[in-house]
N, C-alpha and C positions, 0 to 999 in steps of 0.2 A: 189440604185435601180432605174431604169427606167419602168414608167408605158406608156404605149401607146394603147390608142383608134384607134381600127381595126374596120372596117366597110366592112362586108362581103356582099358578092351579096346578094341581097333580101333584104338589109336593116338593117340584124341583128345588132347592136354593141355589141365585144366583147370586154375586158379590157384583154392585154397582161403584163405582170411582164419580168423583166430581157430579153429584148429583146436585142439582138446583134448588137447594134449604136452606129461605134464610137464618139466619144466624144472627138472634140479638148481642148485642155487647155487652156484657156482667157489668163494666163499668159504667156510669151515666154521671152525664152532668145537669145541674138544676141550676140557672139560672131565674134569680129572683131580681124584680121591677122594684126598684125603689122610686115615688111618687118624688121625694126631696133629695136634693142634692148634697152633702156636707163640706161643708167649706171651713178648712182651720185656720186662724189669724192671730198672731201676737199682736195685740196693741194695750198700754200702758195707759190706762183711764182712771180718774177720779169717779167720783160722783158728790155730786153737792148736794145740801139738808134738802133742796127742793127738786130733785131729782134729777139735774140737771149733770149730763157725762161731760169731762175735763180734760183735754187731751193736752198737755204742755212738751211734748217729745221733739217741735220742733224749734229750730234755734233761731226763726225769727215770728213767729207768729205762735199763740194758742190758740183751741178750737173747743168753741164750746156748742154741744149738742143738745139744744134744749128740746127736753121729748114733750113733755106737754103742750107749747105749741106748736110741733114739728117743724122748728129751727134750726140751721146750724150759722153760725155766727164765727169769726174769728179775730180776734185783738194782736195789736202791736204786742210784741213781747216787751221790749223795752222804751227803743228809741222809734220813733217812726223814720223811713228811711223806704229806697225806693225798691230795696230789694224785702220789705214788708208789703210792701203791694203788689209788687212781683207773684210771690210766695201765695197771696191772698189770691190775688187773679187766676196761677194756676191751678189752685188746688178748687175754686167753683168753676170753672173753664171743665176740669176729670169729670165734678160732679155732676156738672149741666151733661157732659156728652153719654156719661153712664145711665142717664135718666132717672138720679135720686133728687135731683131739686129742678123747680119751676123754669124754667126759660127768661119767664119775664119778670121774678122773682129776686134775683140777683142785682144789688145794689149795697149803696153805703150804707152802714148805721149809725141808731145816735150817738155813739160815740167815734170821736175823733180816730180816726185812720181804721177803722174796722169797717167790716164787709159780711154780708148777711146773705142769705137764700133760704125758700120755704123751702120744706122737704114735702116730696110727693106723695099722696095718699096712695096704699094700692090695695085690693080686698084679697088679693092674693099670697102676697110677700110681707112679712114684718118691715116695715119700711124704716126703723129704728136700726135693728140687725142689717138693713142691707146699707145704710149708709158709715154707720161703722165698719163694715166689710170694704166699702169702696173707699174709706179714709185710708185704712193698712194700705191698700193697692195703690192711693197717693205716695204715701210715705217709703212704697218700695220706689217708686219714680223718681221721686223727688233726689233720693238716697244718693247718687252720682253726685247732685247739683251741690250737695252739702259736701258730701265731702271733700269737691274740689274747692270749693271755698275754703275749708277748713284748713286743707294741705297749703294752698296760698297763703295762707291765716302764719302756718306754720313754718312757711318757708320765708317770709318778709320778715316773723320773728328772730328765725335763725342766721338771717343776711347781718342783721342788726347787732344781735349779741354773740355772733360766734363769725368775724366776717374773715374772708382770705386773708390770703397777704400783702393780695393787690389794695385791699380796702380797710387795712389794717391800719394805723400807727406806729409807731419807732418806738412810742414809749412804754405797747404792751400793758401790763395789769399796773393800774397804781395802787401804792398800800394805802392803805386810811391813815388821818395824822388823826392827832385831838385837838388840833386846830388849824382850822383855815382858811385864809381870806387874812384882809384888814380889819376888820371888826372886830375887836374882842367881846368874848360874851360875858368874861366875869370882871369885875372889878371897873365896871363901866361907867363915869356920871353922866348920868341922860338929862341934858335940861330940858327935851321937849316933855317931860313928866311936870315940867312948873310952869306951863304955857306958853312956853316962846321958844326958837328955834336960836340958838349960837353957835356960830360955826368960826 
């Protein structure tokens, strides 16, 4: 409630209640425009003597970002295998739909089982920064597919060396001898050392 003392001609004072004054707010809020957005990302990169970024994080493919021709390129990690092209298809499949590499650009390279895309020029966005941006957001994707692989990985291992007792043995852990088999290994004459076999 607002009271306010009116002083009418002649002198009179009256006392007015709820009179219509507005009333600013002591507190205020300032909202500021920021032009750029900030975006935080963990991701685990090299860089090569020729300036070229190294991504080795995942366990069947690396990715290498080459900036000076604004390439990204990725290689078998080890064995080529069909879950290496798997891996390679979806992770340029993210890139093409994100709009960091070409459309028509995406194809094999010259090396055996790797897989290539331009990266898109933009006069706007660091197109460097934005494809390393969209690689972390692969790698959070991706993340399930690994590590249910892994957990299978892990679970085949442990069927194997630690199995029930439906898939067990009777004969349990055998101790190690210091020898075993027919073959003795010391005190042995070997004629195949003098070119012919005698049996």
């Amino acid at each position: 409630m607002v009271r306010v003392n009116v002083v009418k001609p002649g002198g009179s004072e009256v006392i007015q209640d709820d009179v219509g004054i507005d009333v600013k707010p002591t507190i205020g809020i300032k909202v500021n425009k920021t032009s750029t957005n900030r975006h935080v990302f963990e991701l685990y990169v090299r860089e090569a003597l020729n300036g070229d970024l190294m991504i080795f994080d995942h366990k069947d493919i690396d990715i290498i970002l080459m900036q000076e021709q604004k390439k990204i390129v990725a290689f078998a990690k080890d064995i080529l295998t069909d879950n290496v092209y798997g891996a390679e298809s979806r992770l340029f499949e993210f890139l093409r739909k994100k709009g960091i590499v070409a459309y028509d650009s995406v194809q094999g390279g010259n090396i055996y089982g790797s897989m290539e895309a331009k990266i898109l020029d933009s006069k706007k966005y660091n197109s460097v920064k934005a494809a390393l941006l969209n690689i972390a957001e692969w790698f959070k994707e991706e993340k399930p597919i690994t590590d249910s692989m892994e957990a299978h990985d892990e679970l085949m291992d442990d069927a194997l060396l630690n199995p029930d007792e439906e898939h067990a043995t009777e004969l349990g852990e055998v101790p190690h001898e210091e020898e075993k088999g027919s073959i003795l290994q010391k005190n042995l004459f070997a004629p195949y050392l003098y070119g012919r076999y005698t049996y």
